[in-house]
N, C-alpha and C positions, 0 to 999 in steps of 0.2 A: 519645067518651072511652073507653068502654067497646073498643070495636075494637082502640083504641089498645095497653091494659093487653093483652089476648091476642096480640099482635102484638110483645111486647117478651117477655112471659113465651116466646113459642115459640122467640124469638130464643136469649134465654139459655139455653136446652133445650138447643139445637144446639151452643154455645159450648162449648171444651176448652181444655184446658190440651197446649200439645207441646213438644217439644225447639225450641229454639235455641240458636244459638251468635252471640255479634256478629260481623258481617261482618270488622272492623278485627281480631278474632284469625282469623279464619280465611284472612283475605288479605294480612294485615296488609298495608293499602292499595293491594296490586296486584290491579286487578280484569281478569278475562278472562271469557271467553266460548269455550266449547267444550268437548271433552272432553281429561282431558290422566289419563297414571296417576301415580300419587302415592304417598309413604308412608305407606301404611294403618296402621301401625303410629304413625308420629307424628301421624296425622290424630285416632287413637282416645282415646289420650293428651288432643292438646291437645279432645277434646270431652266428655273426661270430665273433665278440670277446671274447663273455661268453661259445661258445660252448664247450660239455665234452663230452666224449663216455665213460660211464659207463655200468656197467652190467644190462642185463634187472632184474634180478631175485635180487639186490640190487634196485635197485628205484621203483619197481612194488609198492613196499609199502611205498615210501617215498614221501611225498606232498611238500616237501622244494626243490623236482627237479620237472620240468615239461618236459615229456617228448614230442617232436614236431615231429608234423606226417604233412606232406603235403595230402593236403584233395581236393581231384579232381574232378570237376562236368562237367562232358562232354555233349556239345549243339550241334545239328545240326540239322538244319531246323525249329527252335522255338521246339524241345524235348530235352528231359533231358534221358542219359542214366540211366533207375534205374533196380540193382541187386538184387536179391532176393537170401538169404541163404536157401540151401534146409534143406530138415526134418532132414537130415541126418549127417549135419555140425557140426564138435566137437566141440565147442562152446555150448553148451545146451540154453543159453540165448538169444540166437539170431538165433536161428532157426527159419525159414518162415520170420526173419526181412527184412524189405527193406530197400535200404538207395540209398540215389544217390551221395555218393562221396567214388571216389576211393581214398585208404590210405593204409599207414603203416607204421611202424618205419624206419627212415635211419638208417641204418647199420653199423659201421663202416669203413666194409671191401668195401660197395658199394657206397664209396661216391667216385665219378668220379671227377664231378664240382666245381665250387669255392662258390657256394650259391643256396640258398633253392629252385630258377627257375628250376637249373640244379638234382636238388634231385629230386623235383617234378616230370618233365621228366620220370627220372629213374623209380619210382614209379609209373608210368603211364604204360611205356612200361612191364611192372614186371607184373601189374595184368592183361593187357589187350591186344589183336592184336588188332591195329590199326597201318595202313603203310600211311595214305594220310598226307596232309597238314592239322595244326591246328594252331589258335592263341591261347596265352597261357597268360589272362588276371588275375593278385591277385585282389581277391575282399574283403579279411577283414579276421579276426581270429574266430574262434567257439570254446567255452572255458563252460564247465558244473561241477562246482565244488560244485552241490549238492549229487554226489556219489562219492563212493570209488573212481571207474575207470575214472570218469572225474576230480575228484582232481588230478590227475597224469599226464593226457594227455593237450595237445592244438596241436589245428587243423589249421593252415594256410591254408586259402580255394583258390581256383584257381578255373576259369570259363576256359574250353577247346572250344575254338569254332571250330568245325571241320570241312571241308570240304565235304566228303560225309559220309554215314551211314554206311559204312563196319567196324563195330567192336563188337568184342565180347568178353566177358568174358573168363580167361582160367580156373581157377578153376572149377575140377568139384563137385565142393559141392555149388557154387550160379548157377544163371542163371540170362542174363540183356537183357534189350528192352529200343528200344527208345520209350516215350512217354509224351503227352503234361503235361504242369503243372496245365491245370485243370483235366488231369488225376490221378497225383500225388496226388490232393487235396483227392482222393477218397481211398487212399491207406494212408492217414497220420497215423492214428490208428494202423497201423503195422511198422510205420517206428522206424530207430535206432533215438536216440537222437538228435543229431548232425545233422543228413538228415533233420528232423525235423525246428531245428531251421535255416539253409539255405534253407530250401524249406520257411518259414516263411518270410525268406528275400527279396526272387527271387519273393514271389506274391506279396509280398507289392510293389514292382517296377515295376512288371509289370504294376500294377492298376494305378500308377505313370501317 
């Protein structure tokens, strides 16, 4: 019994409150799969009227919320910052993954700003030291709602174009490098989903 009671207390430890938005306004019933660019401007709107901060361990398994991660892909010099999870990242599933956008859930307790620009930001400076100058362009949503974890999630993607290459990952369980996108192409077979279908986007434009 005893076991028990430390094993719920640690749970609710962990437990947050994040943004969601319900699926049925953000798609309103059309659901896809991939990456597509969008009006950031009406996407911002409709998520600061519809936004909730629910519990994560309440919508983890609910498809009727989508929970919204600002999804960050950092450029400088024509490279893409891409991270690598090590062997040793608690995550089992995405051990040795790559992906080249930086994410995660807004928090409740960490929303500073008035909209998803200013999340993003946050989110940025959370996973990564970088101190120079960047532009901070939206390029469209990433949305995979042929599993579990992507019926849940959508990704707002953001292009960082940076100034110099001083930056680096702080976690130590990834490790990142700047590198081109025909480099990328060589590493697709290990990327995350979502890296995936924006790396699919960014070659098709570059061929442009």
């Amino acid at each position: 019994m005893e076991k028990q009671k430390i094993q719920t207390t640690s749970t609710l430890k962990k437990d947050e409150k994040i943004l969601v938005v319900k699926r049925s306004v953000l798609f309103d019933q059309t659901f896809w799969t991939g990456f597509r660019p969008v009006d950031f401007s009406m996407y911002s709107d409709v998520i600061e009227k519809n936004k909730k901060f629910l519990w994560r361990s309440t919508v983890e398994n609910d498809p009727g919320f989508k929970q919204i991660i600002p999804y960050l892909v950092f450029e400088f010099d024509k490279k893409i910052f891409v991270m690598q999870r090590k062997s040793d990242a608690s995550e089992q599933r995405l051990q040795g993954k790559h992906s080249i956008g930086i994410g995660g859930h807004v928090n409740e307790e960490d929303v500073t700003g008035k909209d998803i620009f200013d999340w993003a930001r946050r989110e940025f400076h959370e996973e990564v030291d970088y101190s120079d100058k960047m532009e901070i362009i939206p390029i469209g949503m990433v949305n995979d709602d042929s599993t579990e974890v992507g019926r849940v999630h959508t990704g707002f993607v953001f292009m960082l174009k940076g100034s110099t290459n001083k930056i680096k990952i702080k976690s130590e369980l990834k490790s990142g490098q700047l590198i081109s996108l025909e480099e990328c192409k060589k590493i697709k077979g290990s990327m995350e989903i979502w890296s995936l279908m924006v790396l699919e986007y960014l070659l098709q434009k570059q061929s442009v």
